[in-house]
C-alpha positions as CSV (number, residue, x, y, z in Angstrom):
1,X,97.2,80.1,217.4
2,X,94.3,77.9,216.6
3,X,96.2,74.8,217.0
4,X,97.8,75.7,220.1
5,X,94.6,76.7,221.9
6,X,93.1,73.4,220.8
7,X,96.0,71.5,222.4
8,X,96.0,73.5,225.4
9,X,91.9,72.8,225.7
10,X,92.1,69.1,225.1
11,X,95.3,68.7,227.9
12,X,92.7,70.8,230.3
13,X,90.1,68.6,229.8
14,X,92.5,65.5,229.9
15,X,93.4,66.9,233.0
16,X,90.1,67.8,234.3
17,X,88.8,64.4,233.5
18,X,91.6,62.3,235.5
19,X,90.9,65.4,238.1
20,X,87.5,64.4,238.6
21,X,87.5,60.7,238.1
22,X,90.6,61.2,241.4
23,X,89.9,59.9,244.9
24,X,92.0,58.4,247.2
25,X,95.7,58.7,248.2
26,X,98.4,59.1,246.1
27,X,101.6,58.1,248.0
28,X,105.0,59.6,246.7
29,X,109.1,58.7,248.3
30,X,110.8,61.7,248.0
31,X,114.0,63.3,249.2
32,X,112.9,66.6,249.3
33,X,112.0,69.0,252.0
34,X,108.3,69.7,253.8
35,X,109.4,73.3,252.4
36,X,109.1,71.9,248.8
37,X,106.8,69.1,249.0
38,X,104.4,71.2,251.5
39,X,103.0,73.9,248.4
40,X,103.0,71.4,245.6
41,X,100.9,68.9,247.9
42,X,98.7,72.3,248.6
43,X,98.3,72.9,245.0
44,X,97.8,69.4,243.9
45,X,95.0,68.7,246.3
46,X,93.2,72.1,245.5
47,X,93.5,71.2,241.8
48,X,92.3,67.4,242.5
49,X,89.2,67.5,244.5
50,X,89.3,63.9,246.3
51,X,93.0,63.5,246.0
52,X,95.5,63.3,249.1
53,X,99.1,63.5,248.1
54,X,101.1,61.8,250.9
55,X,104.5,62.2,251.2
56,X,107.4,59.7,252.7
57,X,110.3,61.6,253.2
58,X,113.6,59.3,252.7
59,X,117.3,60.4,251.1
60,X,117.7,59.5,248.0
61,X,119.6,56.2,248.1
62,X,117.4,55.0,251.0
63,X,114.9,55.7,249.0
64,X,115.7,53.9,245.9
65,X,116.3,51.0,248.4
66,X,112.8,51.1,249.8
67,X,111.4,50.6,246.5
68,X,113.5,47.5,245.7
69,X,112.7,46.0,249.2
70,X,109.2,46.4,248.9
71,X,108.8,45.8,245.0
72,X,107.1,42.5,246.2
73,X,104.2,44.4,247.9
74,X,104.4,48.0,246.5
75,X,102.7,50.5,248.5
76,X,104.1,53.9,246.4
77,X,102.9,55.3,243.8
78,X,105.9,58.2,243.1
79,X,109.2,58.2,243.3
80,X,110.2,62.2,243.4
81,X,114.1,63.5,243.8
82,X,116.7,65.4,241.8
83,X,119.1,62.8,241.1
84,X,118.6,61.1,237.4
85,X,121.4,58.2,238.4
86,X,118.9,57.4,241.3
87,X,116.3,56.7,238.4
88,X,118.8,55.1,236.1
89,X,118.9,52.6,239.2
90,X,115.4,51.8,239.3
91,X,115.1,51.7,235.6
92,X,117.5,49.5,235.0
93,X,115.8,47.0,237.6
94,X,112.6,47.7,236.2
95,X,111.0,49.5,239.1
96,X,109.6,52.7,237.0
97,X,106.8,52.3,234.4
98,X,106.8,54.1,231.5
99,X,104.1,57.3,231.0
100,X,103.9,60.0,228.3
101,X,102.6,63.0,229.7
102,X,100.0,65.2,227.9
103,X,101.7,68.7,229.0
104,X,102.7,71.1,226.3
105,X,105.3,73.9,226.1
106,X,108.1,71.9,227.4
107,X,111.2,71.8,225.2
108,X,113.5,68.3,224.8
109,X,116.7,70.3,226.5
110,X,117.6,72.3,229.4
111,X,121.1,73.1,228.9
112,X,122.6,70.2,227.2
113,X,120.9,67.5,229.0
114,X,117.9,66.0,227.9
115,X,114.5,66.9,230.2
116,X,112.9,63.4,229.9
117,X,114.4,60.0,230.0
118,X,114.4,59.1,226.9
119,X,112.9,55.4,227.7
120,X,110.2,57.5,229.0
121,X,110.6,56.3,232.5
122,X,110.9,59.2,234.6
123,X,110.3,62.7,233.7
124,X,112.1,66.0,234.4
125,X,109.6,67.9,236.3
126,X,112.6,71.1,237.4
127,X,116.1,71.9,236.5
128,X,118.7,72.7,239.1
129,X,122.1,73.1,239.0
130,X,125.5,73.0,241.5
131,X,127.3,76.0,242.9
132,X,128.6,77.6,246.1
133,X,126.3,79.7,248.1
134,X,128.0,82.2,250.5
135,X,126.9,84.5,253.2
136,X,127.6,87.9,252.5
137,X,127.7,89.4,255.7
138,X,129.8,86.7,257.2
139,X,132.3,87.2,254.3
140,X,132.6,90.9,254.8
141,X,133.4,90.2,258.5
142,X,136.1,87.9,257.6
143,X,137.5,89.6,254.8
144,X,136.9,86.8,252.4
145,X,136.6,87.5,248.9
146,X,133.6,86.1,247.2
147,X,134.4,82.7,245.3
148,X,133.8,82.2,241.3
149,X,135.6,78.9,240.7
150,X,135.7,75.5,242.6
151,X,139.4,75.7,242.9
152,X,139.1,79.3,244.6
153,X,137.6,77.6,247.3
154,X,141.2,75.9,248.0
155,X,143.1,79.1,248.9
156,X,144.2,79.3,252.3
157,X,141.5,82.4,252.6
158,X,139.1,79.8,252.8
159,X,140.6,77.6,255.5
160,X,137.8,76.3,257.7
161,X,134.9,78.6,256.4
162,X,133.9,75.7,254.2
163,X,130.9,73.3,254.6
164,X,129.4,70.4,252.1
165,X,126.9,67.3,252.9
166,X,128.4,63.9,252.7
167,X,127.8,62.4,249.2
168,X,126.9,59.4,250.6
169,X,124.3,60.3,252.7
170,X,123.0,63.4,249.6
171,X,122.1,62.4,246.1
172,X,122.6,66.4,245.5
173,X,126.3,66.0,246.7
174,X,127.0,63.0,245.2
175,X,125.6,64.9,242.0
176,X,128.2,67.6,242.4
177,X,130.9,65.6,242.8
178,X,130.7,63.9,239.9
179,X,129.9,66.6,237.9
180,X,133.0,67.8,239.1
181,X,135.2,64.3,238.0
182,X,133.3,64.5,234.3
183,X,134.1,68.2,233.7
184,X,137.7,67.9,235.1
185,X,138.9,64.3,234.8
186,X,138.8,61.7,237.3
187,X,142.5,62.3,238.3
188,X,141.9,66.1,237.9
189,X,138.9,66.0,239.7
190,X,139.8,64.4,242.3
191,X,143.2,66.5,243.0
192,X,140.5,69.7,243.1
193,X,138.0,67.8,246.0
194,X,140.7,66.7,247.8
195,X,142.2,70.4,247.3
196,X,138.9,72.3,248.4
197,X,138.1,69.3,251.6
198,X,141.5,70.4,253.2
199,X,139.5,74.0,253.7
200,X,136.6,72.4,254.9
201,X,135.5,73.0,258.6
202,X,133.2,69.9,258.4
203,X,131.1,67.3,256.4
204,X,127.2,67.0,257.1
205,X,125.2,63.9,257.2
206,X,122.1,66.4,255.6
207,X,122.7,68.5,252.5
208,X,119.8,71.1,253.9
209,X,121.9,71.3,256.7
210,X,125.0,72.8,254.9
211,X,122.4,76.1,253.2
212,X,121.0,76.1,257.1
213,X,124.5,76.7,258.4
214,X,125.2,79.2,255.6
215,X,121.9,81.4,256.5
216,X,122.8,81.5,260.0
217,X,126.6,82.3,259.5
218,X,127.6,79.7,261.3
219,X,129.8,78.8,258.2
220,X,130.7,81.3,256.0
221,X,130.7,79.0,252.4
222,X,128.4,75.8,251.5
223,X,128.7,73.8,248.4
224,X,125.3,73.2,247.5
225,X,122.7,72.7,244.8
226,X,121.1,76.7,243.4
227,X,117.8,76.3,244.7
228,X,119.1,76.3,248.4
229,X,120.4,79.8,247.4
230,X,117.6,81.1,245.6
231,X,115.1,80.0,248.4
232,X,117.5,81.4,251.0
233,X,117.8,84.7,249.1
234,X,114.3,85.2,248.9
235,X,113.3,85.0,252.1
236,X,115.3,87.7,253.5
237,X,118.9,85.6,254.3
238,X,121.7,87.7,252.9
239,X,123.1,85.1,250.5
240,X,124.6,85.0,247.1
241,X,125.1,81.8,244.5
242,X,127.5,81.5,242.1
243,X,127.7,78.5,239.2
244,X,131.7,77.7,238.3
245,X,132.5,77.2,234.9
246,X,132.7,73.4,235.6
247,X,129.1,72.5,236.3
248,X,125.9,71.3,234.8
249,X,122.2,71.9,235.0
250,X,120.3,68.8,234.9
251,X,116.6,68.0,236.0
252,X,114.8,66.9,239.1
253,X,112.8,63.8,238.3
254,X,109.6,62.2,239.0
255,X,108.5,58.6,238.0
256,X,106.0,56.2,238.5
257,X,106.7,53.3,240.2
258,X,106.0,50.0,238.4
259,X,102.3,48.4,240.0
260,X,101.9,51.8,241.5
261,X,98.7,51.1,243.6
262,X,97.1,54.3,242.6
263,X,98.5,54.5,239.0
264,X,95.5,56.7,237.9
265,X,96.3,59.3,240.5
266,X,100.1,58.8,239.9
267,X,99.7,60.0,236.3
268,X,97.8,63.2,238.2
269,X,100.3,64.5,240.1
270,X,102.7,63.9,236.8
271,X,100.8,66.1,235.3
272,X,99.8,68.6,237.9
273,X,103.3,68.8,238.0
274,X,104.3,69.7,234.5
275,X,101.2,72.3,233.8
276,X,101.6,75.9,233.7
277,X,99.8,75.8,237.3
278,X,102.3,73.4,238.7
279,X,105.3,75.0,236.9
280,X,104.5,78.3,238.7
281,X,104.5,77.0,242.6
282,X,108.5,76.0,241.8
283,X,108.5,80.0,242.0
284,X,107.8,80.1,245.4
285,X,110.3,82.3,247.6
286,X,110.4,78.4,249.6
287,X,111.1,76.3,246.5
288,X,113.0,78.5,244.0
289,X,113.7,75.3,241.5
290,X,114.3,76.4,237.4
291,X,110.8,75.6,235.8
292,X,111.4,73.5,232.9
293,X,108.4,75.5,230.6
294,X,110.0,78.3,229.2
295,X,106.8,80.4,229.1
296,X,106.4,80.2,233.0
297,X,109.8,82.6,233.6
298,X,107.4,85.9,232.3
299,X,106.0,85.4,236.0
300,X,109.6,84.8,237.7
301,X,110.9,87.7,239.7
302,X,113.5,90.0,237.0
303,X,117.1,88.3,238.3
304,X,116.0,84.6,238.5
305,X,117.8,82.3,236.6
306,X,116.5,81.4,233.2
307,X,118.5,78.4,231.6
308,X,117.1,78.3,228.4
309,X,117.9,82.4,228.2
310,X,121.2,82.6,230.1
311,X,124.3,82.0,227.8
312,X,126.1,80.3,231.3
313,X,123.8,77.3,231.1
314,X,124.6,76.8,227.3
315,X,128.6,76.6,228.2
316,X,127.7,73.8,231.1
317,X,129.5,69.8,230.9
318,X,127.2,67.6,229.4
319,X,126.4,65.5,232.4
320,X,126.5,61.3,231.6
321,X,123.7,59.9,234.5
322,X,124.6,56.9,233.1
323,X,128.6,56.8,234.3
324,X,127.4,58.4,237.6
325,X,124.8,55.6,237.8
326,X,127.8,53.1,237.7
327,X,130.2,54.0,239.9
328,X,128.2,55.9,242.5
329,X,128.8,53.7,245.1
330,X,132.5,53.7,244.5
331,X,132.7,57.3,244.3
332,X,130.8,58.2,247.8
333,X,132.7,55.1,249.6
334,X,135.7,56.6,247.8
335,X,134.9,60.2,249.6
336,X,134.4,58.7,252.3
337,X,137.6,56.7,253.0
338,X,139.7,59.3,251.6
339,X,137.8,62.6,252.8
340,X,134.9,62.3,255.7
341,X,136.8,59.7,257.5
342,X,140.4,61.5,257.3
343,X,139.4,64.8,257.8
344,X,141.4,66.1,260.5
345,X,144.9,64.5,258.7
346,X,143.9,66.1,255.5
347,X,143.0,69.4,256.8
348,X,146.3,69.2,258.8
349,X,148.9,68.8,255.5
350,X,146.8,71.5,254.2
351,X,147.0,73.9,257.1
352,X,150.6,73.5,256.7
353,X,150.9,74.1,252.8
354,X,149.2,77.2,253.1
355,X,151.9,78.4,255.8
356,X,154.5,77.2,253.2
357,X,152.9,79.5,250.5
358,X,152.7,82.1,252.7
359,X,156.6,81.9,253.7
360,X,157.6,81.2,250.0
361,X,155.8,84.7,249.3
362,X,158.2,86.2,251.1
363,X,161.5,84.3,250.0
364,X,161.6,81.7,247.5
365,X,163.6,78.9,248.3
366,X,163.3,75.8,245.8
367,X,163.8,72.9,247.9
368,X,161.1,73.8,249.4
369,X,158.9,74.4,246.4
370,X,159.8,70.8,245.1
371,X,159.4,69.4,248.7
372,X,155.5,71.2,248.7
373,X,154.9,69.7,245.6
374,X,155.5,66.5,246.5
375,X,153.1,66.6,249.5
376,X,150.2,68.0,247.5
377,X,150.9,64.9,244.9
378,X,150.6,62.5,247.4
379,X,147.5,64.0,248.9
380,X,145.6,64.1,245.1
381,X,147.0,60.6,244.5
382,X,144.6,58.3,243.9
383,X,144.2,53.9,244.9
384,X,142.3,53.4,241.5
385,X,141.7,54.9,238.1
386,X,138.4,56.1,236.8
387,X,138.5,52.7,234.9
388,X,138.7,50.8,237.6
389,X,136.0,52.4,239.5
390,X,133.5,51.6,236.7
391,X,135.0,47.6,236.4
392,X,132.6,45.1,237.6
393,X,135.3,44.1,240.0
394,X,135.0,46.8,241.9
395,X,131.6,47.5,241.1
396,X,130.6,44.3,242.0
397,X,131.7,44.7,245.8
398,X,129.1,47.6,246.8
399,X,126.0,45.5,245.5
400,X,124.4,45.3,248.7
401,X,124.9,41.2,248.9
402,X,125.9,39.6,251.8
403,X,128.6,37.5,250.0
404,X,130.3,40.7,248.4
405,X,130.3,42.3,252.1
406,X,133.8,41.1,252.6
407,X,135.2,42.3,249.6
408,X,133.4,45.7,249.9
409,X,135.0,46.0,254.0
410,X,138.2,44.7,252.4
411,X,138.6,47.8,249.7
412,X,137.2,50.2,251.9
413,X,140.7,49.5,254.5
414,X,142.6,49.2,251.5
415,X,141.3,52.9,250.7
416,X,141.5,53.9,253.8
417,X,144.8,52.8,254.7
418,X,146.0,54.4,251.2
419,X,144.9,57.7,252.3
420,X,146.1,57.5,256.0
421,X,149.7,56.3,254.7
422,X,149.9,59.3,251.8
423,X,148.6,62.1,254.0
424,X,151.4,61.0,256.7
425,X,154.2,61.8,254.1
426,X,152.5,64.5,252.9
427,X,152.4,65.9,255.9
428,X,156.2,65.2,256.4
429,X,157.3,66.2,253.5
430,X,155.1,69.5,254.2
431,X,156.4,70.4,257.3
432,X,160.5,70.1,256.1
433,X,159.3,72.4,253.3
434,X,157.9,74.8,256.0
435,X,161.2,74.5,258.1
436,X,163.4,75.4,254.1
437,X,160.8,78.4,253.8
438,X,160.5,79.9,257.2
């Protein structure tokens, strides 16, 4: 008891030391929401008397691109989102600078994924993890039964009551799809996407503004990240969360960014961020994020998750940041040329499958079986394997550079024109099954 009082006095007066030694502005790039960044920057500057957190909001791959452009003249101190590939990214181009934090309490895991980069790079600051959110009232109306598993979401109940953000354009998304691709496989996986976009009524450009749609009912079902959910539930929305057996928990990141003007005040807001003080505002009914020290849960409301507690979050994939981080530009451009961009034809062959199920239900026929299976193996099929998508061939075509531009335009119409020309026979093949059945 001794020992761990003395440790928690000398991090307070570590703390209260930087704390008063702090002026100025601490700038931070972050991809999180005014409704998250808004209380912490409250705290902080309550906590650090002559410290101004500001806060440049960007998505996460813009904002990993900001820093690169600008590594020349740096101007930010913190880079702040929940995707660890993002930081594998700057990492690996030397863009973070290492810090070990003096906070205590915090264990190495949440889950099975480690909390800190082991490099000691970035730092895990929250732990979050990727479900589907529902509204409740909206699913009693329509008679919808509430979802468990990813590949519920691709019965015909759930035809167009669907939503999810564009992985591209969300770090969060992009997280969830390849959690999906570990857990299941990469030809696996991506037979369930494709499965549960052919119920989608539409793709987002924002992930808030799949959990915004959700709240209001204007869709009934939104893949999303938890905290959405929790946030949502707590202030009043009538929404429910649920994890699939196929997920992970992994944690939200903060780093310092390498000749971070304000390096001094950088280190502050780490570790305003990993105290018990800073821990606790993640428990605000706006934020709702999974603190990552244990002790701070006896002050989290009775049904809030608790991942180093709950037995679910022991049972979770053991998520590899390091094959998201190469092949996340193929993966999104991949989702993109065979799911945003195709939508309507994809949504079409599966409209029509479920009307074959629905007719075989009522008298089997076996052509038509064989014919339906067909369709649905051209829609999962796939213009590359998982190996291919992490070759530096391919790879090397989404680097940014102006001389791989053509070769990135050139696979993106190859992908494209894959998709278009599958879906067609799919769809053919689906609608002779549907004449056999009917």
């Amino acid at each position: 008891m001794i020992k761990i009082f003395a440790a928690a006095l000398a991090l307070s007066l570590a703390i209260s030391s930087v704390a008063t030694a702090q002026t100025g502005k601490v700038t931070v790039v972050t991809s999180f929401a005014k409704d998250v960044t808004d209380p912490f920057k409250k705290a902080f500057e309550k906590a650090y008397p002559g410290a101004t957190l500001e806060v440049q909001n960007r998505n996460t791959n813009a904002a990993v691109k900001f820093i690169e452009e600008t590594k020349a003249n740096n101007q930010i101190d913190l880079m702040w989102a929940s995707a660890p590939d993002a930081f594998e990214v700057l990492k690996g181009k030397s863009l973070l600078q290492k810090y070990q934090p003096k906070a205590v309490g915090i264990p190495d895991k949440v889950g099975s994924y480690p909390i800190n980069d082991p490099g000691g790079t970035y730092l895990g600051f929250a732990a979050s993890g990727y479900g589907i959110m529902w509204n409740d009232r909206y699913m009693k109306a329509n008679k919808i039964p509430e979802p468990a598993e990813w590949q519920d979401l691709a019965k015909a109940v759930y035809f167009d009551h669907v939503a999810i953000a564009s992985p591209a354009r969300s770090g969060t998304t992009h997280l969830t799809v390849e959690t999906i691709l570990q857990g299941e496989g990469w030809e696996k996986g991506w037979r369930t996407i494709k499965e549960l976009a052919g119920n989608f009524r539409q793709i987002t450009d924002r992930s808030f503004d799949v959990p915004e749609q959700v709240n209001s009912g204007q869709v009934g079902i939104g893949i999303v990240i938890d905290f959405f959910a929790f946030s949502a539930k707590a202030s009043g929305f009538p929404v429910k969360f649920a994890y699939p057996s196929v997920t992970t928990v992994v944690p939200a990141n903060i780093g310092i960014v390498a000749n971070a003007p304000n390096k001094a005040g950088a280190e502050a807001f780490v570790e305003f961020l990993l105290s018990p003080v800073g821990q606790e505002v993640l428990l605000d009914p706006g934020i709702r994020r999974l603190p990552i020290n244990p002790a701070v849960y006896a002050k989290a409301p009775a049904d809030y998750p608790n991942p180093f507690k709950d037995p679910r979050f022991q049972k979770m994939i053991t998520f590899s940041a390091e094959t998201s981080e190469s092949r996340t530009a193929v993966v999104d451009t991949l989702f993109d040329q065979l799911i945003s961009f195709q939508l309507a034809a994809l949504k079409d062959v599966t409209k029509t499958l479920h009307e074959v199920d629905a007719a075989l239900a009522k008298k089997d026929n076996a052509q038509a079986r064989t014919l339906a299976k067909e369709a649905r193996d051209l829609v999962a099929a796939m213009p590359l394997t998982a190996q291919q998508a992490s070759s530096k061939e391919i790879t090397g075509a989404f680097t940014g550079a102006k001389e791989k531009g053509a070769r990135q335009a050139e696979l993106e119409q190859q992908w494209a024109a894959f998709a278009k020309e599958r879906y067609t026979q799919a769809k053919t093949k689906a609608s002779d099954a549907l004449k056999l059945a009917r």
